[in-house]
N, C-alpha and C positions, 0 to 999 in steps of 0.2 A: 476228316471223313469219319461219319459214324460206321458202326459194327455192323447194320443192318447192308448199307451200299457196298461194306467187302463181302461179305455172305454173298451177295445177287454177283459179284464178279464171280468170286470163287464156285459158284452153279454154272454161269454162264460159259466159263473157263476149261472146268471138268468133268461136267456134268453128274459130280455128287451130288448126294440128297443136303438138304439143310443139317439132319439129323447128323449125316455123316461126318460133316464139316465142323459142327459144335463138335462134337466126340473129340474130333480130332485136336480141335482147340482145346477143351478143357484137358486132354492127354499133353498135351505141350505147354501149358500150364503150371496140371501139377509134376512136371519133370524139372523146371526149370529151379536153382533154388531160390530166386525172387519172383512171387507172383507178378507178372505183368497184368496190364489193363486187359477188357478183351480184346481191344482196339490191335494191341502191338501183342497178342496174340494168335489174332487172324491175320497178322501181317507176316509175320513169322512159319506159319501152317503155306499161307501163298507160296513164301517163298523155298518151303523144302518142297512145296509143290511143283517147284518152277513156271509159276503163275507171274506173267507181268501184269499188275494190277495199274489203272488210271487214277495216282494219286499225285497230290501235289508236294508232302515233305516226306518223300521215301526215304531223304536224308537223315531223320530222327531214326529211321531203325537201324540202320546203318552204321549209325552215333553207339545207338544203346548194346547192338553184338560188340562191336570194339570194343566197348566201356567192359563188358562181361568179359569176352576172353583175356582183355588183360588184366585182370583180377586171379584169373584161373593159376 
């Protein structure tokens, strides 16, 4: 799933502006210490949003938090 179809979830979900939603993605971005893609950025923003988004490998982000906390 490209960047552009989670943006239209994430509008249609919370009715942020687009502006809002990049912000908020590049704020989670540059928080995290590995740059992710935008892709598993705005997947990440979804979900502290508690947005259930229509994807098909939700598995991968799921994969990549665990990967990360157990480094912590």
């Amino acid at each position: 799933m490209n960047s552009e179809k989670l943006i239209i979830q994430i509008i249609k979900n919370t009715g942020l502006s687009r502006g809002e939603i990049i912000e908020m993605t590049e704020r989670k971005k540059n928080h995290l210490r590995e740059s992710p893609s935008d892709t598993l950025a705005l997947l990440l923003t979804a979900k502290e949003l508690a947005i259930g988004l229509d994807i098909s490998n939700n598995r991968c982000l799921d994969d990549w938090i665990y990967s990360r906390v157990n480094k912590s």
